[in-house]
C-alpha positions, 0 to 999 in steps of 0.5 A: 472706645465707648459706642456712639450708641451706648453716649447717646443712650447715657446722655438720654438717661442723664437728662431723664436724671436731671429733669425728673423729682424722683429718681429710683433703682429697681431690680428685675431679676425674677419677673416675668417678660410678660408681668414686666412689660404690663407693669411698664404700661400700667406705670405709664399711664401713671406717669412713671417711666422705666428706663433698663440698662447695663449697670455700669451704664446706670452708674454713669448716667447717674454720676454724669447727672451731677445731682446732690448726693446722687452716687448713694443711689447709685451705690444701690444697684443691684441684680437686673437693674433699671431706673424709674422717673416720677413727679410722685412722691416716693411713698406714693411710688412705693405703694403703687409698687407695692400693690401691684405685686402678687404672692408666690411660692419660694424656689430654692436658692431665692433670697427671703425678702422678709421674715418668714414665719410659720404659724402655729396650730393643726395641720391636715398632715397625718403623722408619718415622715413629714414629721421630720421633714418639718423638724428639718427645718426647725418645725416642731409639731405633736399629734392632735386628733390623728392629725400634727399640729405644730406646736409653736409660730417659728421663724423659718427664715429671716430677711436676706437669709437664702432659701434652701431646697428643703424649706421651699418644699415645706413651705409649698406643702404648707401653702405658705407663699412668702415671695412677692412677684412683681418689681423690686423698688431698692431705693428712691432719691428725692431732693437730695435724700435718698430712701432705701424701700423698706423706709417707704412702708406705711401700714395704711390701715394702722394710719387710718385708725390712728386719724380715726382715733385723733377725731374721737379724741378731738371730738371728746376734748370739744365736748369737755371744753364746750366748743360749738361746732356743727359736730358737737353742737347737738350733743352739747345741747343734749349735755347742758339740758341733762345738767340743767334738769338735774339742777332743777331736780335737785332744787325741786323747781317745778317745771313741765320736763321736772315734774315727773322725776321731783315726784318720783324723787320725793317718793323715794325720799318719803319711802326711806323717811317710813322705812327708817322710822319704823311707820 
């Protein structure tokens, strides 16, 4: 028979369900006490909650909650589990996640959470047994200058592949730190949709370059078409007086702005009419 306790902790999480937009699953497993319970502070202040539980407890809270297409969320609980409450869209949750979480060095038996690339080029390494430590991971290097270079980018490890004892040594002789400490966000459920946390990634430098570069192009197209606003206004002037005052130019109208470039121009034309006659 189910607790009084363990009802009423499940009927708490059931209303927290019902009543929050967003709705997300993380996993703990790996993080610190101490990193956690600052990311629980910071998250509040935020206006984020975590709520952590027995998985079997979760499950039936988000069940018991009855929201569309809930239990695809539920599905996706894994490890040390807890659920995040939000008014955020879940993008925004995502990337405060995601920049709240710091590098690590991998420890075998982990889990790759990416692929996992070593560059190619020099090393500080001399020749010796390293070389094949390194080849024992799939890592092909030569002799440079006394020192080994590896010779090519090779991917080590590929998303979900398990990291074995060997590897993670390699990697920490190489200074690479391919984990990432900090809470794990598995999915989000918003309005019905659920969105695994990859699907949440957005390279905000690449959208910042790509608004940057659809206001030169909608500041170019203006130009083209002569649309006045306060950003066009002044090089469209610039546009039209250059256009007038070649017109003027080549009409030989004299004025105070052609002057100087009608003269300059017969000049030119008298000089090519003496040279071609031999005068």
């Amino acid at each position: 028979m189910v607790s009084q306790q363990k009802q009423d902790l499940v009927q708490g999480i059931v209303d927290k369900v019902k009543k929050a937009p967003i709705v997300g699953v993380l996993n703990m497993e790996s993080l610190p006490a101490q990193q956690l319970q600052k990311m629980r502070e910071m998250l509040r202040e935020k206006g984020v909650e975590i709520v952590m539980a027995r998985k079997k407890l979760l499950v039936l809270a988000l069940e018991k909650s009855g929201k569309e297409h809930i239990k695809e969320l539920a599905a996706k609980i894994k490890g040390m589990p807890a659920l995040l409450f939000s008014d955020d869209n879940p993008f925004g949750v995502y990337a405060l996640i995601q920049k709240n979480k710091s590098e690590a060095p991998a420890k075998a038996g982990q889990i790759a959470p990416k692929e996992i690339v070593v560059k190619g080029g020099a090393t500080n390494f001399a020749p010796g047994p390293i070389i094949s430590e390194l080849a024992a991971v799939g890592i092909k290097t030569k002799v440079d200058n006394g020192k080994l270079a590896i010779i090519s980018d090779v991917t080590v490890a590929k998303e979900g592949d398990e990291i074995s004892a060997a590897l993670a040594e390699t990697l920490k002789r190489l200074d690479i730190k391919p984990m990432e400490l900090g809470l794990d966000l598995v999915a989000v459920w918003e309005s019905g949709t659920v969105f695994n946390a990859k699907d949440l990634h957005i390279d905000e430098e690449e959208y910042r370059n790509n608004f940057t570069q659809a206001a030169q192009w909608a500041f170019n197209l203006a130009v083209e078409a002569g649309i006045f606003t306060s950003e066009t206004s002044e090089l469209l002037v610039s546009k039209a007086f250059r256009e007038a005052k070649a017109v003027a130019v080549e009409a030989a109208y004299m004025t105070e702005e052609t002057r100087d470039d009608i003269l300059a121009k017969s000049e030119r034309e008298a000089s090519s009419v003496k040279s071609e006659a031999n005068l």
